[in-house]
DSSP file (Angstrom, degrees, kcal/mol; ACC not computed):
  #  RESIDUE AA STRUCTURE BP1 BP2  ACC     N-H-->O    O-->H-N    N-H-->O    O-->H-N    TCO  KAPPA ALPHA  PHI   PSI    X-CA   Y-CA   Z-CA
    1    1 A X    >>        0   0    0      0, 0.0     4,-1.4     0, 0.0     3,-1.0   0.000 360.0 360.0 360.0 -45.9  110.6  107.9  107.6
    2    2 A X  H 3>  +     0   0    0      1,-0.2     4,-2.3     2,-0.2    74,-0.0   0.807 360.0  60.2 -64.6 -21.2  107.2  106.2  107.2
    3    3 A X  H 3> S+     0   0    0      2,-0.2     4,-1.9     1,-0.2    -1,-0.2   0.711 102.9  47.2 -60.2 -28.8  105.6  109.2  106.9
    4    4 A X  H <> S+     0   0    0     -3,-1.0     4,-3.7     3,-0.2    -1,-0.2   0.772 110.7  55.4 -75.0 -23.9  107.4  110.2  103.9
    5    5 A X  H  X S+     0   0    0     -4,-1.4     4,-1.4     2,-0.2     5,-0.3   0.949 110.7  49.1 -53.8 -55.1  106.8  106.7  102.5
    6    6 A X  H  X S+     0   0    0     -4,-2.3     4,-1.6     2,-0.3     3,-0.3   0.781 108.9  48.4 -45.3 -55.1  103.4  107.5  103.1
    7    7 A X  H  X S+     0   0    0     -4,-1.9     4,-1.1     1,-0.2    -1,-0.2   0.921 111.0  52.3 -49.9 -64.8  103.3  110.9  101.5
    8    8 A X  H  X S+     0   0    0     -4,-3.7     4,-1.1     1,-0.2    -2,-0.3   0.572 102.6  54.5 -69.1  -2.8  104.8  109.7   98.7
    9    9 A X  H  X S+     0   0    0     -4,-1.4     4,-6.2    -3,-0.3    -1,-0.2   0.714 112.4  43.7 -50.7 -67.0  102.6  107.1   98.2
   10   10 A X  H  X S+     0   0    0     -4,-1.6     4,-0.6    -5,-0.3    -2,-0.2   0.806 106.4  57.5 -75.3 -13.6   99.5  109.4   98.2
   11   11 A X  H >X S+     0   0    0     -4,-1.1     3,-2.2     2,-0.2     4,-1.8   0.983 108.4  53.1 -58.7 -69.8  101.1  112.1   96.1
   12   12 A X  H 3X S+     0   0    0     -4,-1.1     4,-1.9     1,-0.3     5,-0.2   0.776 106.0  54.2  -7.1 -71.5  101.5  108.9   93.5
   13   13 A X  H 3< S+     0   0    0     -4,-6.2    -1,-0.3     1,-0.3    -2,-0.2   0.733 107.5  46.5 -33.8 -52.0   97.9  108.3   93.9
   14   14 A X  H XX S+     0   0    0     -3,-2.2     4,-3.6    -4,-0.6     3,-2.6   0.897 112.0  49.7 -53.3 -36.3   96.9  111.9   92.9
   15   15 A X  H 3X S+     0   0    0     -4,-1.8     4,-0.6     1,-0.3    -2,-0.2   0.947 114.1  49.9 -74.0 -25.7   99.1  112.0   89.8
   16   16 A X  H 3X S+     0   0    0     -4,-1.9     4,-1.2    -5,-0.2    -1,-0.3   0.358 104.7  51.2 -98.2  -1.6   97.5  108.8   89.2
   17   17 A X  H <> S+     0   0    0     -3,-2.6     4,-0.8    -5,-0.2    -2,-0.2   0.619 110.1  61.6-112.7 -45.1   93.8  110.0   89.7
   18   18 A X  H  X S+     0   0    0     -4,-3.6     4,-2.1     1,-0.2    16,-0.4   0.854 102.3  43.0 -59.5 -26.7   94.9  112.7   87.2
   19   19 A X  H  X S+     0   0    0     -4,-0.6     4,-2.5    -5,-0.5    -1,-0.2   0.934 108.7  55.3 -95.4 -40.8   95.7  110.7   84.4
   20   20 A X  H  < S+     0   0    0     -4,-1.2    -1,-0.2     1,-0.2    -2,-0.2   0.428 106.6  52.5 -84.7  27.4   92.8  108.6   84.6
   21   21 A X  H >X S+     0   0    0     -4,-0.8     3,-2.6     2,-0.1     4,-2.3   0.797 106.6  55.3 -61.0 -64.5   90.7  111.8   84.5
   22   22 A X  H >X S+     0   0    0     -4,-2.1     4,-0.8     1,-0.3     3,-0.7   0.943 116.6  41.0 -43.9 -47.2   92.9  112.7   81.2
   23   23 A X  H 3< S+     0   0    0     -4,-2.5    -1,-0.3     1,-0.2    -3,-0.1   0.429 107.2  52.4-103.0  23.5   91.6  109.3   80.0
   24   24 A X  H <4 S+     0   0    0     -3,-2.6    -1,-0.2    -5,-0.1    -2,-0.2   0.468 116.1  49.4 -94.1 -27.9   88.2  109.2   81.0
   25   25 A X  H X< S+     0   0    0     -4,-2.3     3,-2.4    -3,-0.7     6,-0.3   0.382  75.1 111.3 -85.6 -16.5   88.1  112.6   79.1
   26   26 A X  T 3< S+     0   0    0     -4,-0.8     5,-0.2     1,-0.3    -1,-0.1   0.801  85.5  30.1 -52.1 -52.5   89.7  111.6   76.0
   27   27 A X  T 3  S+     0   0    0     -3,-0.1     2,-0.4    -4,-0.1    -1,-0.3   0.305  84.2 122.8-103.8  23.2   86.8  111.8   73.8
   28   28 A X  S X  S-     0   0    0     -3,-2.4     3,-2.8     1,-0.1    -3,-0.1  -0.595  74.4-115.0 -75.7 135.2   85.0  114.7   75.6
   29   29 A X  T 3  S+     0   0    0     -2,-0.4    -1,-0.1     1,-0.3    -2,-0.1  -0.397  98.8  10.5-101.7 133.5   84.5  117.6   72.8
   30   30 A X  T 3  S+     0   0    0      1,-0.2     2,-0.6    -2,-0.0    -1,-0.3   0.612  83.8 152.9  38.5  30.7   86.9  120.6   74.5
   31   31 A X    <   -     0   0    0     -3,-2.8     2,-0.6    -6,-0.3    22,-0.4  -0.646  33.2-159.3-108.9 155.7   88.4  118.9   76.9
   32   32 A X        -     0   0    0     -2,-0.6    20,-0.3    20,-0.2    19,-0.1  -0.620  20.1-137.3 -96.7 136.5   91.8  120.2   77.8
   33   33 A X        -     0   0    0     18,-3.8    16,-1.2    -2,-0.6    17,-0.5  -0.425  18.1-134.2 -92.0 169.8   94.1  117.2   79.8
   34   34 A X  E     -A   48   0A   0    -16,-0.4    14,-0.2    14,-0.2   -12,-0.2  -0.999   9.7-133.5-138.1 127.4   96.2  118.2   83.0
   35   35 A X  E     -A   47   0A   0     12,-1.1    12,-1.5    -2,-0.3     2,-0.3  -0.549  16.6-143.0 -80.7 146.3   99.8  117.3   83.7
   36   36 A X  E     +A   46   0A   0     10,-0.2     2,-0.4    -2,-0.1    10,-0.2  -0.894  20.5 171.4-108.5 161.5  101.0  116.1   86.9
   37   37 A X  E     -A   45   0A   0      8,-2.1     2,-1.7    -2,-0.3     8,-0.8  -0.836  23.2-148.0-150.9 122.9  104.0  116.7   88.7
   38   38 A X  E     +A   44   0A   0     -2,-0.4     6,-0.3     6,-0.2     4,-0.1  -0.552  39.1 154.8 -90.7 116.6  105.1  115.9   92.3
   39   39 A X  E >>  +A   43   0A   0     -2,-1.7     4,-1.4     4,-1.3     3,-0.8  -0.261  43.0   6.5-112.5-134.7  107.6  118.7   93.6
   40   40 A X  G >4 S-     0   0    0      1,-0.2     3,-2.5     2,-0.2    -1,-0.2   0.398 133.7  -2.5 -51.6 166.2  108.8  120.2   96.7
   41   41 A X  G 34 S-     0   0    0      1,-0.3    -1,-0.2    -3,-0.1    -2,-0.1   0.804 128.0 -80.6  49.5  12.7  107.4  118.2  100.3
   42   42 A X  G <4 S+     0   0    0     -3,-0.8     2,-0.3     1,-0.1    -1,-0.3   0.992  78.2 164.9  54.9  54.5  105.6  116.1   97.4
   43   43 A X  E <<  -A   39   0A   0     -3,-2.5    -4,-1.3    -4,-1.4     2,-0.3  -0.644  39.4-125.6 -95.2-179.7  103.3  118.0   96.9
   44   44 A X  E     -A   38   0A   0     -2,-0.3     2,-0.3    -6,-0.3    -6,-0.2  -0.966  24.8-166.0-129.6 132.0  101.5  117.2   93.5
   45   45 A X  E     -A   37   0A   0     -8,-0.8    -8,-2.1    -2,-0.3     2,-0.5  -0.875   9.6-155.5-112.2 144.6  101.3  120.6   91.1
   46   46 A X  E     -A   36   0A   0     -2,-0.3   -10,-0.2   -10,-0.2     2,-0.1  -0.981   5.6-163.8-131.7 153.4   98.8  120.1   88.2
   47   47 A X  E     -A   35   0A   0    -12,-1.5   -12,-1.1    -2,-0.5     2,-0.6  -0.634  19.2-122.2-119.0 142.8   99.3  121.9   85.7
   48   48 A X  E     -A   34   0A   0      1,-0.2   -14,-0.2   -14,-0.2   -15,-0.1  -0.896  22.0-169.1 -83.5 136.6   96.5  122.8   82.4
   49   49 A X        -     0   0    0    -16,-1.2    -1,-0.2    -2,-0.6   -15,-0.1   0.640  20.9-142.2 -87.1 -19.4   98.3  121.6   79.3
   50   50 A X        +     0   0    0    -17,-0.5   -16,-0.1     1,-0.3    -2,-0.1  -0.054  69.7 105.5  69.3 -25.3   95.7  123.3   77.0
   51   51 A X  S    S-     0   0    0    -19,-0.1   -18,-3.8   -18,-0.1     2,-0.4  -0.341  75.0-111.2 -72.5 154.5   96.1  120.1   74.7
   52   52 A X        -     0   0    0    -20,-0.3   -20,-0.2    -3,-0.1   -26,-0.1  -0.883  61.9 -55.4 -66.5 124.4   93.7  117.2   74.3
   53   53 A X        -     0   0    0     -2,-0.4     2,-0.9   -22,-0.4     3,-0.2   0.359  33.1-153.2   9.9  73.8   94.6  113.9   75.6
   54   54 A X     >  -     0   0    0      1,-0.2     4,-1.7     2,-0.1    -1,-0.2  -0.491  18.1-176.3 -62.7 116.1   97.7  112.4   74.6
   55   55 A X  H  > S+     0   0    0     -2,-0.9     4,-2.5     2,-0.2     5,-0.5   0.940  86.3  51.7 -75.3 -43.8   96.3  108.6   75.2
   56   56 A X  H  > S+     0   0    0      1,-0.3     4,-2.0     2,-0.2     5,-0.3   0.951 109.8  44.3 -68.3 -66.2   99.8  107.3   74.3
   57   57 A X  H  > S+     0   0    0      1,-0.3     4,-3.1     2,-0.2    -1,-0.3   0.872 112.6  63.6 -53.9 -40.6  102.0  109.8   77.0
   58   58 A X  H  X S+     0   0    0     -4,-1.7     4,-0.9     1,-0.2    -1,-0.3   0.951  99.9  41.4 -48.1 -70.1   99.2  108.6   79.3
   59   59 A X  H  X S+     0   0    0     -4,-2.5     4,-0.6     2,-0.2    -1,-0.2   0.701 118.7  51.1 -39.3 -28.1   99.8  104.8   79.5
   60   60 A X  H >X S+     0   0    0     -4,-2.0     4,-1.1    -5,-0.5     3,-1.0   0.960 108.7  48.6 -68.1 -57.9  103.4  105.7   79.7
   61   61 A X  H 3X S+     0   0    0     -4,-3.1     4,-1.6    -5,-0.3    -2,-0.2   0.763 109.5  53.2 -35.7 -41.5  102.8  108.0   82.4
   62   62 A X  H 3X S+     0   0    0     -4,-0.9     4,-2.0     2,-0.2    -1,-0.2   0.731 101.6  58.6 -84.8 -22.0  100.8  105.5   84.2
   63   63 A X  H <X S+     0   0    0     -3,-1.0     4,-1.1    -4,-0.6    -1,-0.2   0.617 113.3  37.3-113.5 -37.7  103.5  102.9   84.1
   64   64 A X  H  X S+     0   0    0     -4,-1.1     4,-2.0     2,-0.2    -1,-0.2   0.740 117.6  50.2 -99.5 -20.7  106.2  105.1   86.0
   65   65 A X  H  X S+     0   0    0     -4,-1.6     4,-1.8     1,-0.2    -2,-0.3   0.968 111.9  56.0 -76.2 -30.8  103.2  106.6   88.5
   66   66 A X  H  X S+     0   0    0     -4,-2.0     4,-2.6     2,-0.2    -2,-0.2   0.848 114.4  31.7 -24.5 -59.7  102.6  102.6   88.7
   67   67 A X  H  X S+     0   0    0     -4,-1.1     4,-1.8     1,-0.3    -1,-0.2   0.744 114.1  61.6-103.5 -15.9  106.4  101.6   90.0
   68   68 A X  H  < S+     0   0    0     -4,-2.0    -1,-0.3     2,-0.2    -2,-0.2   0.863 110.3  44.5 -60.5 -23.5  106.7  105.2   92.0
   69   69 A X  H >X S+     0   0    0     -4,-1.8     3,-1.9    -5,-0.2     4,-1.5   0.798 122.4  33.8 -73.2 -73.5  103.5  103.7   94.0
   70   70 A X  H >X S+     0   0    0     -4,-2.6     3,-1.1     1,-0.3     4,-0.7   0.867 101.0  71.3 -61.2 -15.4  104.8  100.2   94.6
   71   71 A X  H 3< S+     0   0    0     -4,-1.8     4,-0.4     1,-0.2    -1,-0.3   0.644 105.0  54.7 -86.7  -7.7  108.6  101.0   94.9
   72   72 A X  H <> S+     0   0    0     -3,-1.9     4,-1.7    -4,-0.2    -1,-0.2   0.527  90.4  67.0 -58.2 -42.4  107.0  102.5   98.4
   73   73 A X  H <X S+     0   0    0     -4,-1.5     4,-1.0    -3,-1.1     5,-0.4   0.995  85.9  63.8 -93.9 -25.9  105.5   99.9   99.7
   74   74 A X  H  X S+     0   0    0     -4,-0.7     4,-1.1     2,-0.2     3,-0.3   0.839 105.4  50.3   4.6 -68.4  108.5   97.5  100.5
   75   75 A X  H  > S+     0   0    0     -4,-0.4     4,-1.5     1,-0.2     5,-0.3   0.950 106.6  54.5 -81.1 -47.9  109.8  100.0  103.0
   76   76 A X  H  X S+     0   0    0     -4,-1.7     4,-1.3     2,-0.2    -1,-0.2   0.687 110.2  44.1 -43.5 -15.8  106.6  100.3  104.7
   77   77 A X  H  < S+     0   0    0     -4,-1.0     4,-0.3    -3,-0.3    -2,-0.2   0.494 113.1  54.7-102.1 -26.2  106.2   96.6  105.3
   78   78 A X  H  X S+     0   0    0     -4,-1.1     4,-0.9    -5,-0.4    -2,-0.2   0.638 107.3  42.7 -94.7  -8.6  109.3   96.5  106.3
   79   79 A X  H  X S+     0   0    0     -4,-1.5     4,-1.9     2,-0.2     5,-0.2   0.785 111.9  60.2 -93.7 -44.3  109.2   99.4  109.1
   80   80 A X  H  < S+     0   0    0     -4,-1.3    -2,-0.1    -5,-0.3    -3,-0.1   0.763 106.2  48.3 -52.2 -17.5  105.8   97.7  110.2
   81   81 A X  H >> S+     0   0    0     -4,-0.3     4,-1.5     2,-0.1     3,-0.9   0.917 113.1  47.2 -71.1 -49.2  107.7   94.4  110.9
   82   82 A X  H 3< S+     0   0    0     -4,-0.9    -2,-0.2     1,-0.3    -3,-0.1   0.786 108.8  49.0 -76.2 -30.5  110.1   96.1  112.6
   83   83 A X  T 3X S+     0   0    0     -4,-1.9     4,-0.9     2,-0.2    -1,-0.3   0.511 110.6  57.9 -47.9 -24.5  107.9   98.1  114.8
   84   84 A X  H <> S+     0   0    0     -3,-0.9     4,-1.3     1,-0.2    -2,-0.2   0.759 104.9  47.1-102.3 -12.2  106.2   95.1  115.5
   85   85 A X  H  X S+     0   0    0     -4,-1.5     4,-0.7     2,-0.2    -1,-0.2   0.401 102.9  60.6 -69.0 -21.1  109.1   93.5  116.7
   86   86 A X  H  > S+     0   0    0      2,-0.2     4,-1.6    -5,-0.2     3,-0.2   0.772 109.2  42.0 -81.2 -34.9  109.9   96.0  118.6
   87   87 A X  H >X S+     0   0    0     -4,-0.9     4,-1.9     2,-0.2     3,-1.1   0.978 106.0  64.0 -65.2 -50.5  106.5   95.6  120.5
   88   88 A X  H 3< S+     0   0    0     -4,-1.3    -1,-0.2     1,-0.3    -2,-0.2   0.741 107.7  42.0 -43.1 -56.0  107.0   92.0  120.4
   89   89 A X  H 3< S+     0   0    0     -4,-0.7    -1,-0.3     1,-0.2    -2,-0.2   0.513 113.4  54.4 -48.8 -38.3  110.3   92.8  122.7
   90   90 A X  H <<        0   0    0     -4,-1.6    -2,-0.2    -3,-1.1    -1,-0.2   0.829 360.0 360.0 -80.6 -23.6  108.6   95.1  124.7
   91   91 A X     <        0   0    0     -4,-1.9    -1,-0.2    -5,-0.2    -2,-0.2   0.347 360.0 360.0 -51.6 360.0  105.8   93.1  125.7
């Protein structure tokens, strides 16, 4: 289970390294922004949009890769407690 936490965590990360590409690029003369998208296993697809930077669909974007990152860490902090409790007990 933590491993999927995990994965999904770092998939986050890309889609989030993607968008602030898109907006690092915004006023770069032909550049074309890149969607991200996490699908199967998580894996993270990007995709060329051909468009220039939507700045506004960015910030939005960033706001849901934002609470898909933190809604992750919870359950990790909570399976390292418990693991650690578990040691605690074996010890």
């Amino acid at each position: 289970m933590m491993s999927i936490n995990s994965t999904s965590m770092q998939s986050h990360q890309t889609l989030m390294d993607i968008n602030a590409n898109n907006v690092a690029n915004v006023n770069t003369k032909d550049f074309s922004a890149k969607d991200g998208r996490i699908g199967n296993n998580l894996e993270v697809n990007s995709i060329d949009t051909q468009k220039p930077t939507n700045i506004t669909k960015e910030i939005t974007d960033q706001i849901t890769i934002e609470d898909g990152f933190d809604a992750q860490a919870p359950a990790i902090k909570t399976q390292n407690e418990m693991f650690g409790a578990l040691l605690d007990i074996k010890g």
